[in-house]
Structure formats: C-alpha cells, structure tokens
N, C-alpha and C positions, 0 to 999 in steps of 0.2 A: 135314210131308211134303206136306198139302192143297197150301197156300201156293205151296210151291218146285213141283209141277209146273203152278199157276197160273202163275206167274210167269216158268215154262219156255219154257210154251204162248204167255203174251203175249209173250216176246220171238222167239220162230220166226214167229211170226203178224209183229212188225214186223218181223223180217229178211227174211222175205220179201215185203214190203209194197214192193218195188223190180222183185224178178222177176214181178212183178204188172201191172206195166205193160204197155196195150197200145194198138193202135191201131182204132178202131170201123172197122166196114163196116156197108153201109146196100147190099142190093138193090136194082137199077134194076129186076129180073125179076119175082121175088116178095116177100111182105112179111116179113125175113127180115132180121134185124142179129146183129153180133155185133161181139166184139172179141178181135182177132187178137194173142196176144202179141208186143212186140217183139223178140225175138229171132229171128221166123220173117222171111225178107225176099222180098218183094214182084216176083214174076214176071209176068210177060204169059201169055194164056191164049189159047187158041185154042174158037173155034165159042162153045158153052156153057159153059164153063169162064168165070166172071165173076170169081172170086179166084184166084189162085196164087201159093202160097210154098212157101218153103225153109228150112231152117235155111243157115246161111254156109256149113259146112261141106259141106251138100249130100247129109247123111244121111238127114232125114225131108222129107215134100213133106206137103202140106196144099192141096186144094182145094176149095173152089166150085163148085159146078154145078147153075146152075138154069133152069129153063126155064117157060114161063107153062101149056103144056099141062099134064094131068093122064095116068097110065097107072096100067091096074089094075098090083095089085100083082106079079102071077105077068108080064105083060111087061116092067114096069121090071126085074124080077132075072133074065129071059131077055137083054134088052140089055144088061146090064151083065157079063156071063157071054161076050156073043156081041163085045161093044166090047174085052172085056180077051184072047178071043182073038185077035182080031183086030189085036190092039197088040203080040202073041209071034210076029206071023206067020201068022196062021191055021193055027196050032201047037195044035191043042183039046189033046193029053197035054201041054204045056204049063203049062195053068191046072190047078190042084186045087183044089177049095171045100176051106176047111179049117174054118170055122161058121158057122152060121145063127142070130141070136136078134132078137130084137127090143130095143131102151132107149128110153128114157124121156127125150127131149130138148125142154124147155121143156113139160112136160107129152103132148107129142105123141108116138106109138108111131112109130119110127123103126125101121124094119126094117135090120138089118146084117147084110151079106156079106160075111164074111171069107175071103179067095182069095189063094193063091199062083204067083205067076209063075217057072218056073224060073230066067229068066236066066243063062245059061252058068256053070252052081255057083255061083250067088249070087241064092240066093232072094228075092225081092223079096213081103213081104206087102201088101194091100191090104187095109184097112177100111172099109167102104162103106158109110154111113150113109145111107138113101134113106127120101124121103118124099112123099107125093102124094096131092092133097085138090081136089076141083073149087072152084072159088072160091081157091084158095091157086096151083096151080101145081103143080111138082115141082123137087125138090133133094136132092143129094147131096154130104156130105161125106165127101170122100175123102183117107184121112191111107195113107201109103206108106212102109215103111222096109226095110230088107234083115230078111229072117226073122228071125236074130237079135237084133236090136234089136225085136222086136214089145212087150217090155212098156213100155220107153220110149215107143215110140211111141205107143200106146196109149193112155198118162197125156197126151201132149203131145196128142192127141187128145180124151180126155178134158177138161182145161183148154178149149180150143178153145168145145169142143159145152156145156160148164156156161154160155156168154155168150150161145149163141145164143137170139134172140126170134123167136118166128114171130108173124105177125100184128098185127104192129107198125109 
C-alpha cells in the first residue's frame, strides 16, 4: 500500500511538472523576483502597477505593485481601502473588507486585505498582499477574481506568492 501511494505521489508530482512552468520577473523598483505561471498572460499596467496578468479567459487578474518609498503599515491599508473605493466610484458601501491576516511570503510577514467590490451583482474579491520595509521599498500583490471563484483564486495566488524572493 506504502509503495502504490509513493508511486501515486511521484507520478502527480510529474504530471504536473508541465503546469509548472513559468516565466521569471525581476523588479526594476524593488528587490523582488518571481515567476509567473504561464498560463497567466502578460498586460500593461498603469502608474505603479509593474506586472499585470490574466488568465485568457479573463477570470483571475494578478498584479504587481511596487514602489521604492516605504508606508507604515496602518496608511498603506488606509490607501489601499481609500484606491479600491475610489476604483467603484467613490462608492465607500461599495467596498466590504471581508479579512485581515497576515502570511508568511519568502519568510516576510505580508499583511493581507481581503475586500469585496460590489460590481453590479457580481462581486469581485481582492487579495492584497502588502509589504513595506525601509531599505526594501513597498509592494503589493494583488490577485482579483469574481467572489465566487475566491478559492481558485486564491491557490492561483498562492502558487504565484510560493516564487517570490524578496531581497534578491
């Protein structure tokens, strides 16, 4: 029984040794790499925004944003609260925080605000991965999907943020 669920494991591990692929990114802002899977494809970004993707279909969004200043923590999650209403309209009933925790990405405490945007009955979640250190800069990854798809997205998120390096 050992055997057979070794033998399980090694071959799901190579099957998916394909969906594995991806493409590196290297910050011009901060020190900051990662690699994007290729499935996600490759948008233009506006201001701050230094990566932006998609999947094809156009269900999850994935970006970048980084910036070389540093903000304590309580005004990066006041701008990030005051930028997402401001992107519904300055619609504040709009936005609902739906959590607050913090994770652990590349060893670094990554504060996450997770917020929903109404969008005309189709809720749109945001996971906002932010982090901010003097000498490092500030950045945030920002993965997006309709509420319903939150745990997908989430994992596609997840994959994402297990590549990234900070201080590298």
């Amino acid at each position: 029984m050992r055997t057979s669920l070794i033998i399980g494991a090694a071959v799901a591990l190579l099957a998916a040794g394909p969906a594995l692929a991806c493409a590196d990114i290297s910050s011009k802002t901060v020190k900051l790499t990662g690699c994007v899977p290729e499935e996600w494809v490759a948008g233009t970004g506006t201001g701050a925004q230094e990566f932006v993707y998609a999947t094809a279909d156009q269900n999850y969004g994935l970006m970048v944003i980084t910036e070389a200043e540093t903000f304590p923590g309580s005004q990066f999650h006041d701008a990030i609260i005051a930028n997402a209403i401001h992107g519904v309209g300055d619609k504040k009933d709009d936005i609902s925080v739906v959590s607050e925790r913090i994770e652990n990405i590349d060893g670094k405490p990554f504060n996450v605000l997770e917020y929903e945007a109404a969008n005309a009955g189709n809720p749109i979640l945001f996971q906002n991965f932010y982090y901010s250190q003097p000498g490092f800069g500030s950045v945030q990854i920002l993965s997006y999907s309709l509420t319903k798809d939150a745990t997908v997205a989430a994992y596609k998120a997840g994959v994402f943020a297990s590549t990234v390096k900070l201080g590298q």
